[in-house]
C-alpha positions in Angstrom: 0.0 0.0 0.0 1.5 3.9 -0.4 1.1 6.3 1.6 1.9 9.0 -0.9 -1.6 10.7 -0.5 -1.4 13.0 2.9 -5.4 12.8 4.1 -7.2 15.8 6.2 -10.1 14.4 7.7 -13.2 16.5 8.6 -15.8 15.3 10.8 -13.5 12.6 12.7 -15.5 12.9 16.3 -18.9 11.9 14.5 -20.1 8.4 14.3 -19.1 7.6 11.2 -16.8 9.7 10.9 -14.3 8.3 13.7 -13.8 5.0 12.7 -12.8 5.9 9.0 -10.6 8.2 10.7 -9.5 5.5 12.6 -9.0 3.0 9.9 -6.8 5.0 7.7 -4.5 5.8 10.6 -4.2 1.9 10.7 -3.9 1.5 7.6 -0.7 3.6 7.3 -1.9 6.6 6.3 -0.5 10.1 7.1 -3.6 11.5 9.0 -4.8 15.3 9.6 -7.8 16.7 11.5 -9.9 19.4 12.4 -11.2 19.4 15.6 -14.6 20.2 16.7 -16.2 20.9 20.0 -16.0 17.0 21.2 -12.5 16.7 21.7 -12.8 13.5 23.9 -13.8 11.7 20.4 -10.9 11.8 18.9 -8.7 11.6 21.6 -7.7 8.1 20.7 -6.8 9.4 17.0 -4.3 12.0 18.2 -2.9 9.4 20.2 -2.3 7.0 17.7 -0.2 9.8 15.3 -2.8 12.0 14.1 -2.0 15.7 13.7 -4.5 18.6 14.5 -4.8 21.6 12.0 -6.5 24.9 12.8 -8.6 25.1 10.4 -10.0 23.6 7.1 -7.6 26.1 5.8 -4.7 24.7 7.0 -5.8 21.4 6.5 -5.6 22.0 2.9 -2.5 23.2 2.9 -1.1 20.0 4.2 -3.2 17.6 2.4 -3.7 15.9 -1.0 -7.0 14.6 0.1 -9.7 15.9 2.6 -12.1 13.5 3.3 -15.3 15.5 4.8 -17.8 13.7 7.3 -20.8 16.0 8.5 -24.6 16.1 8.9 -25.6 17.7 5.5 -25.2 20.3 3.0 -25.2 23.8 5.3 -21.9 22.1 7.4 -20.2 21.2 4.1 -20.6 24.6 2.4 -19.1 25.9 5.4 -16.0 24.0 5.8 -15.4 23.7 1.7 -16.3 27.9 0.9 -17.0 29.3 3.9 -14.2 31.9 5.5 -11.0 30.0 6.6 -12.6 27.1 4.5 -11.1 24.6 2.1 -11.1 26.4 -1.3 -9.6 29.5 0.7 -6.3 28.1 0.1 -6.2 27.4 -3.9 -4.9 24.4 -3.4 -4.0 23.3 -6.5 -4.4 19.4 -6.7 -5.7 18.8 -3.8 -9.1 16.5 -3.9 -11.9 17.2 -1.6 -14.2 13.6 -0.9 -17.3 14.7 0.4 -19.2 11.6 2.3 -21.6 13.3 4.2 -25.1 12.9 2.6 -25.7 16.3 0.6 -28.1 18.1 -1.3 -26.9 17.1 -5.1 -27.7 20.9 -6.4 -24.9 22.3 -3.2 -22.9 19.7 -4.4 -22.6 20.9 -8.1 -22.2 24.2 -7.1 -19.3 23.3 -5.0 -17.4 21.2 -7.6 -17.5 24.4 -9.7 -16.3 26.1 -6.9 -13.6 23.8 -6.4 -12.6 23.8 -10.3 -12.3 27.3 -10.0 -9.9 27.3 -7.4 -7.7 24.3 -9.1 -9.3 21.5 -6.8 -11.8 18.8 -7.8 -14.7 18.2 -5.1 -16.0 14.1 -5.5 -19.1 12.6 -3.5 -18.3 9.7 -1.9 -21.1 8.8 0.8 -21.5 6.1 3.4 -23.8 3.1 3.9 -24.1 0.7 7.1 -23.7 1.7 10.8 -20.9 3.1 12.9 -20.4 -0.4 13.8 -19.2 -1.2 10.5 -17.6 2.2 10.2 -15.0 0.7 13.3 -14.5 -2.5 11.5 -13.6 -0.6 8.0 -16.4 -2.4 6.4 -18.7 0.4 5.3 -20.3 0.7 1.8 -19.4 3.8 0.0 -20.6 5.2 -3.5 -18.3 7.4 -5.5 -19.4 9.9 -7.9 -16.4 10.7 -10.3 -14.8 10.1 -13.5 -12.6 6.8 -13.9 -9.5 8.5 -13.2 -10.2 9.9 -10.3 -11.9 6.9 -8.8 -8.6 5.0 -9.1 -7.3 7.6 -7.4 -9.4 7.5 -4.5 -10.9 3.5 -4.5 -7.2 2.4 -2.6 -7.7 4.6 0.1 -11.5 5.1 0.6 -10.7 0.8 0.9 -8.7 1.4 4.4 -12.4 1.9 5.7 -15.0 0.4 3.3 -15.5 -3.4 2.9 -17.3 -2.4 -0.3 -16.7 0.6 -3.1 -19.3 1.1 -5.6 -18.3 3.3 -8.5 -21.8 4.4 -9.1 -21.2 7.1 -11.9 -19.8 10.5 -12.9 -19.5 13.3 -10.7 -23.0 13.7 -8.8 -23.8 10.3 -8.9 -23.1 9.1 -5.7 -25.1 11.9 -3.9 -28.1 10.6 -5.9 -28.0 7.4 -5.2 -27.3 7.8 -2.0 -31.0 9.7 -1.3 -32.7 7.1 -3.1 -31.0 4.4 -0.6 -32.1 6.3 2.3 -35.4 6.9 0.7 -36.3 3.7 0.6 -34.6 2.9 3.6 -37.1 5.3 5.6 -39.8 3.7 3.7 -39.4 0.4 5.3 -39.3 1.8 9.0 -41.9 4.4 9.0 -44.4 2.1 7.3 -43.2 -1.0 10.0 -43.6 1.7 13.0 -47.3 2.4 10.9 -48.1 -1.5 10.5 -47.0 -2.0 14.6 -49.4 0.5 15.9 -52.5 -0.6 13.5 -51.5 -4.0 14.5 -51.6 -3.8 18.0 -54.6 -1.9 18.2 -56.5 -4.5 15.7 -55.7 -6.5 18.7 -53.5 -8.7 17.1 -49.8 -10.5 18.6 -47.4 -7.9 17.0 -44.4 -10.9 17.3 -46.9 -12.8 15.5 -46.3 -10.1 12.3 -42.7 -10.3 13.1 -42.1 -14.1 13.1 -44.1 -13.9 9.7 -42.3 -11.3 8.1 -39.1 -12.8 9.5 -39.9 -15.7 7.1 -40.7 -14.2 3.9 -39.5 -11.8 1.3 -40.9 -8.4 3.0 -37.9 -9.5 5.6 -35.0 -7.4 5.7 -32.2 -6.0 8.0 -33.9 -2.4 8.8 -37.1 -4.3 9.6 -35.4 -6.5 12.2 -34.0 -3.1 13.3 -37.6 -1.9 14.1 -39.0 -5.5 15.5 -36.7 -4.9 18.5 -38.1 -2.6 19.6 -41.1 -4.9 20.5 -38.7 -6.0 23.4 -37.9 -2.5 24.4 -34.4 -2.0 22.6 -34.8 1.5 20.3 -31.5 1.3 19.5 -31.3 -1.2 16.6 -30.6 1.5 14.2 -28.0 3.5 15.2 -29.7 6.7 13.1 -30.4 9.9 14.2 -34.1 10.2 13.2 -33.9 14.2 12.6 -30.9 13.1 10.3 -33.3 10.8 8.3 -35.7 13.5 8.2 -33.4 15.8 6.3 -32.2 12.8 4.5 -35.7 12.4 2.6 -35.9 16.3 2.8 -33.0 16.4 0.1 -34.7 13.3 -1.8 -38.2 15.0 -2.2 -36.5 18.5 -3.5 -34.3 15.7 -6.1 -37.5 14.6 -7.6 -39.4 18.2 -7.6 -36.5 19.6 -9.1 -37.2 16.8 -11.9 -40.7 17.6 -12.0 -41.4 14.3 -10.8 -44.4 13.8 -8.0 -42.9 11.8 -4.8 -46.0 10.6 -3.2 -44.7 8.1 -1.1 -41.5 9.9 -0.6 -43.7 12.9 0.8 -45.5 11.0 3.2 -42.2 9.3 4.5 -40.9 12.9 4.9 -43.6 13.8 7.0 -44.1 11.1 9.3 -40.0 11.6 10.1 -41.2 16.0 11.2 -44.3 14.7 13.0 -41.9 12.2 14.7 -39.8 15.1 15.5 -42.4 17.6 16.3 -43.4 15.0 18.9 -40.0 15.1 20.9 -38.3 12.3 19.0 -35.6 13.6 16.8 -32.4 13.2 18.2 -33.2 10.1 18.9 -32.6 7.1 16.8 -34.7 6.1 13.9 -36.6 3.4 15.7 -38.2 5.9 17.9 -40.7 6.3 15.1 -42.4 3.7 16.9 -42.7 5.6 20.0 -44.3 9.0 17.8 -47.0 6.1 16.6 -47.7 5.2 20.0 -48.9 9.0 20.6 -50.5 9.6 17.6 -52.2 6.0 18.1 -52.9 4.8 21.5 -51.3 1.8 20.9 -48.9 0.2 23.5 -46.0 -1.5 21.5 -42.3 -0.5 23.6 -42.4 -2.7 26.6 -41.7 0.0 29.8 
């Protein structure tokens, strides 16, 4: 493996973010942060040889690649054109891996910004948990042209089990909402299904045990079925994060002129879950909103 590429990392005390952090130090990799507020989370990385920069700024200025790790579009835009940000530098060269999930229209607008300023911006987001993010065995989805995915697929590799070169530039933003799309889909209308269920009158483990057997079966469901035994954790997904998530989905398809009917019902159960209390919670506490909003009794407490 080389370690040619000196990597900045933004974003490294985050859930996801840490253990890519973490897995390119292992890797070998000469490793750079920022660091925000939470500086217990990356404690560990500063011990194991990772150097702190001031500033996106001065990240750049040490780096060939940034890899970027945040909640959304608004945190990106800061840290890539905001003041003291990455393009304030002109780095020439120096390639900018965005992995957060974004709004695809901030994203273009970006990579123009970066073209102008001699640096290339690619979208690279994440699939699976923080659990998988420790192990190095995330999914990731690149958006960029072949070069530049050669480029990047060795070291995005030090943290991802599996690298999906999923188009040109833009591409991996976009596929990436339509994953988490359906994704939300599959919990809100399980939470839904649990609390018409229950107060049908039926066994809710019944539904579980039969789903579990068939092809409606899948890892988010199982997710959501524990929460039947009290454990709202099976997710590890901020819910308000999966609100904005589908938020950035349903402006993709009216930007296309294309009705999201399904996708606009999925966005607002996710802000009534959150208007309820819910939404720094995980995901799974969508079961919890329909247990307001219902009547029905499905968390054991």
């Amino acid at each position: 493996m080389s370690t040619t590429e000196r990597i900045g990392f933004i974003g490294a005390s985050g859930l996801m973010g840490h253990g890519m952090a973490r897995n390119l130090l292992a890797k070998g990799y000469p490793l750079a942060l920022t660091v925000h507020r939470n500086r217990e989370r990356v404690a560990d990385l500063l011990a194991a040889g990772a150097t702190e920069a001031p500033s996106p700024a001065a990240l750049a200025a040490q780096s060939s690649i940034v890899f970027i790790c945040v909640t959304g579009s608004p945190q990106v835009e800061a840290v890539v054109s905001g003041a003291d940000g990455l393009l304030s530098m002109k780095r020439q060269g120096l390639t900018i891996v965005d992995c957060s999930t974004s709004e695809p229209d901030s994203t273009a607008k970006l990579r123009a910004l970066a073209a102008d300023a001699g640096a290339s911006l690619v979208d690279a987001p994440l699939a699976r948990t923080p659990v998988e993010a420790e192990l190095g065995r995330l999914n990731v989805m690149v958006g960029a042209d072949a070069a530049t995915f050669a480029q990047l697929e060795p070291v995005i590799r030090a943290f991802a089990e599996n690298v999906f070169h999923v188009g040109g530039p833009g591409a991996g933003h976009i596929v990436k909402l339509l994953n988490n799309f359906i994704a939300q889909a599959i919990c809100t209308a399980t939470a839904e299904a649990f609390a018409v269920g229950q107060r049908a009158g039926i066994d809710v483990g019944k539904l579980v045990e039969l789903v579990s057997a068939g092809a409606v079966n899948s890892g988010l469901f199982q997710a959501m079925a524990k929460t039947l035994t009290g454990d709202l954790g099976g997710l590890k997904f901020e819910l308000d994060n999966a609100r904005k998530d589908v938020r950035y989905y349903t402006h993709l398809a009216e930007n296309l002129s294309i009705p999201t009917v399904v996708g606009e019902a999925v966005h607002q159960s996710l802000a009534l879950a959150s208007a309820l209390g819910h939404g720094k919670k995980y995901v799974p506490s969508l079961v919890e909103a329909q247990e307001q909003l219902t009547g029905a009794k499905i968390v054991p407490r």
